[in-house]
NUDO-196939 format. One record per residue: z, y, x of N, C-alpha, C in turn. Coordinates in pm, whole numbers, padded with zeros to 5 digits, always signed. Example, Ala and Ser with C-alpha at 12.3 -4.5 7.8 and 13.67 -1.06 7.14 Angstrom:
REM NUDO-196939
+00780-00569+01319+00780-00450+01230+00780-00330+01320
+00708-00225+01285+00714-00106+01367+00787+00003+01290
This chain:
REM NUDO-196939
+01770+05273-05627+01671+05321-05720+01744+05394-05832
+01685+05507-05883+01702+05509-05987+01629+05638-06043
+01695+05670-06191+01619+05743-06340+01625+05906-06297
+01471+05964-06267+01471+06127-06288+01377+06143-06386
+01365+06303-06398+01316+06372-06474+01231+06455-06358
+01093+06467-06329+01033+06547-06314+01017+06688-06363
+01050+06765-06251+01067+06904-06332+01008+07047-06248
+00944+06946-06152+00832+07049-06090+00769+07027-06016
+00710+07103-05941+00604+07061-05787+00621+07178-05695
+00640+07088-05568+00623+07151-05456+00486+07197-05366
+00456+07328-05311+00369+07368-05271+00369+07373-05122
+00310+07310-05042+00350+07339-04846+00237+07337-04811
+00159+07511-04782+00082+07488-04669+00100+07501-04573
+00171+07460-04490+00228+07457-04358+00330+07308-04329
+00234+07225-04305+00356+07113-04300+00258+06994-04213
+00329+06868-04169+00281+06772-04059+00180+06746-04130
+00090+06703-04054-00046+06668-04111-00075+06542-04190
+00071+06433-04134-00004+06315-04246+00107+06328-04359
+00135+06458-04409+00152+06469-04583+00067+06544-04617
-00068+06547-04567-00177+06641-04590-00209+06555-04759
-00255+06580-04863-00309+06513-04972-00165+06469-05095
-00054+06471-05038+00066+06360-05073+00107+06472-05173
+00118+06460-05324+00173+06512-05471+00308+06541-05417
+00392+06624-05404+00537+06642-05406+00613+06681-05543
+00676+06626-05580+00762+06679-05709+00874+06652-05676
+00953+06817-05768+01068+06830-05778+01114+06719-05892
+01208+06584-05876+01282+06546-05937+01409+06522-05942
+01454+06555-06075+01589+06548-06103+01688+06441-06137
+01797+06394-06047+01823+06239-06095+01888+06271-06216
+01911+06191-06330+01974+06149-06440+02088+06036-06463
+02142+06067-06543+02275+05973-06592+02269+05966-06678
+02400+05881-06767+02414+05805-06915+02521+05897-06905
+02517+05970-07033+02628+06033-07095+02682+05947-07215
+02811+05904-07235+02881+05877-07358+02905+05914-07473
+02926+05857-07588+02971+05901-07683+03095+05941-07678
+03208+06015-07712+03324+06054-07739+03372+05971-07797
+03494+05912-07799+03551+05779-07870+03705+05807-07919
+03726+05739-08020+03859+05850-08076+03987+05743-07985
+03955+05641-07957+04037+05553-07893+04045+05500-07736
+04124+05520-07648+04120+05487-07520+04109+05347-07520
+04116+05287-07566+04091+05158-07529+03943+05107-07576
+03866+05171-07635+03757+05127-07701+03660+05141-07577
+03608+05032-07534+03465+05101-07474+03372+05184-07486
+03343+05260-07371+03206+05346-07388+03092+05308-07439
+03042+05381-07529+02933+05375-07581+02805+05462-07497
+02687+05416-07477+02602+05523-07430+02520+05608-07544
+02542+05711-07501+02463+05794-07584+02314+05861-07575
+02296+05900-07457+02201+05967-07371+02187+05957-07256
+02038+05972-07200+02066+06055-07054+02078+06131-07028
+02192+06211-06936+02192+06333-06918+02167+06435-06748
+02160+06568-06782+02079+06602-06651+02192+06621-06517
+02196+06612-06436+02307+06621-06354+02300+06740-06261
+02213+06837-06272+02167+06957-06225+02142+06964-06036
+02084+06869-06046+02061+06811-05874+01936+06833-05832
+01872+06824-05778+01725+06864-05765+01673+06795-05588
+01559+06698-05612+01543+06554-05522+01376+06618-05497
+01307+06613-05365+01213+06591-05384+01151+06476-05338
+01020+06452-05345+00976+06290-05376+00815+06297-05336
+00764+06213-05324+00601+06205-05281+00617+06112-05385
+00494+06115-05485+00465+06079-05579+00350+05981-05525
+00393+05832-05578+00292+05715-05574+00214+05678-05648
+00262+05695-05767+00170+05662-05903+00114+05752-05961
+00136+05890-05972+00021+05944-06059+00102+06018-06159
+00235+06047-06154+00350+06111-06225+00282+06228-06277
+00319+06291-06353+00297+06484-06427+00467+06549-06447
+00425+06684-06444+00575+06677-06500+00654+06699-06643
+00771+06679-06669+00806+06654-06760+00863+06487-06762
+00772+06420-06724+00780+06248-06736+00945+06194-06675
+00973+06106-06700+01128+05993-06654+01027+05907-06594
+01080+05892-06405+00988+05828-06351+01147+05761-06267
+01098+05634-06212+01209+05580-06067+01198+05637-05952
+01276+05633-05886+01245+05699-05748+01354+05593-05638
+01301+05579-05551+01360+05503-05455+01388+05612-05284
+01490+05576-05226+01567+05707-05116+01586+05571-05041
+01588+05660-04912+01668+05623-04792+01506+05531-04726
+01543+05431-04686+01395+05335-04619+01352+05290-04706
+01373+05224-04813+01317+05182-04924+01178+05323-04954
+01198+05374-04917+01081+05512-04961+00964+05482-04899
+00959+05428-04774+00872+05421-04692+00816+05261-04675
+00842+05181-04795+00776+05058-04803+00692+05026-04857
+00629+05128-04964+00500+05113-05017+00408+05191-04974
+00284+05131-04991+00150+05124-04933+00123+05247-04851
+00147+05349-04958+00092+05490-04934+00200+05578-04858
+00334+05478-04877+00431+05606-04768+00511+05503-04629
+00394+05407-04645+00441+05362-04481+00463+05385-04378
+00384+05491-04335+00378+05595-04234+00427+05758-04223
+00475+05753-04320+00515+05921-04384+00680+05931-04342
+00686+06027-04334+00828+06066-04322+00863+06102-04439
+00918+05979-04548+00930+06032-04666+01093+05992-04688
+01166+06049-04738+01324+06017-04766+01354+05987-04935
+01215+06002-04992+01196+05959-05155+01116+05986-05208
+01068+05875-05317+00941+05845-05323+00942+05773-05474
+00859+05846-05532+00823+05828-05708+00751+05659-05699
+00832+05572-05736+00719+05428-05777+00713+05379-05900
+00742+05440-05989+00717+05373-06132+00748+05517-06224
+00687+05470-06339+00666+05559-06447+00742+05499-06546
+00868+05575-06605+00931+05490-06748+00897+05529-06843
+00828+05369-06955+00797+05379-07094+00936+05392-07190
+01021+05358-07140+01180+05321-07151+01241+05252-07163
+01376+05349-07138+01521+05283-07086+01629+05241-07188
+01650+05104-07208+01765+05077-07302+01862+05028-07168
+02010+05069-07290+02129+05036-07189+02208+05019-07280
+02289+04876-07274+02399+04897-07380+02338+04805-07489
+02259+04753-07520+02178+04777-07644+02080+04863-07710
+02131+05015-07615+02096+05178-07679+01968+05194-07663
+01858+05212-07711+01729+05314-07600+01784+05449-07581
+01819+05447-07532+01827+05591-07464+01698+05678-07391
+01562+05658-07383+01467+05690-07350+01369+05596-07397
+01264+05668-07482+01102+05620-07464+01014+05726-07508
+00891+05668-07376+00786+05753-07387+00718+05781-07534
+00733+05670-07624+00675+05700-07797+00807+05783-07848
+00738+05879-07900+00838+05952-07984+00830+05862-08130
């Protein structure tokens, strides 16, 4: 599992029939970028998430838009909930993040 950024949607009219109805979005996985630290021995601090310029697509389960930090789950794990049991799906949007602390840090929330 893990943290993207929705950052678009896919359009297929031409494709197997049972992804007929199924939301596709382009999502982007994400990482924790660090703070810069003046000392090698000091532990990393997290600073952010940052974009990793990768680009995933996904059948959307919940109801995602874009813009949003949603989870996404790959590989068979994609195809264990309800709606992509039967799909040939290789990843698949299941949760929506209000946000993400790490570290102590929030590094993401939906309230500005």
């Amino acid at each position: 599992m893990f943290i993207g950024r929705v950052t678009g949607h896919v359009v297929a009219t031409q494709k197997d029939k049972v992804l007929l109805g199924q939301r596709l979005y382009i999502v982007e996985p994400l990482n924790v970028k660090y703070e810069a630290t003046t000392s090698p021995a000091a532990a990393p601090v997290p600073e952010a998430l940052g974009n990793t310029g990768r680009a995933i697509v996904a059948i959307d389960t919940v109801g995602c838009g874009e813009g949003q930090l949603v989870l996404v789950v790959q590989g068979s794990s994609a195809r264990m909930t309800e709606q992509t049991r039967e799909l040939p799906a290789d990843a698949t949007i299941v949760g929506i993040i209000d946000s993400a602390v790490y570290a102590g840090k929030t590094l993401y929330s939906a309230r500005k």
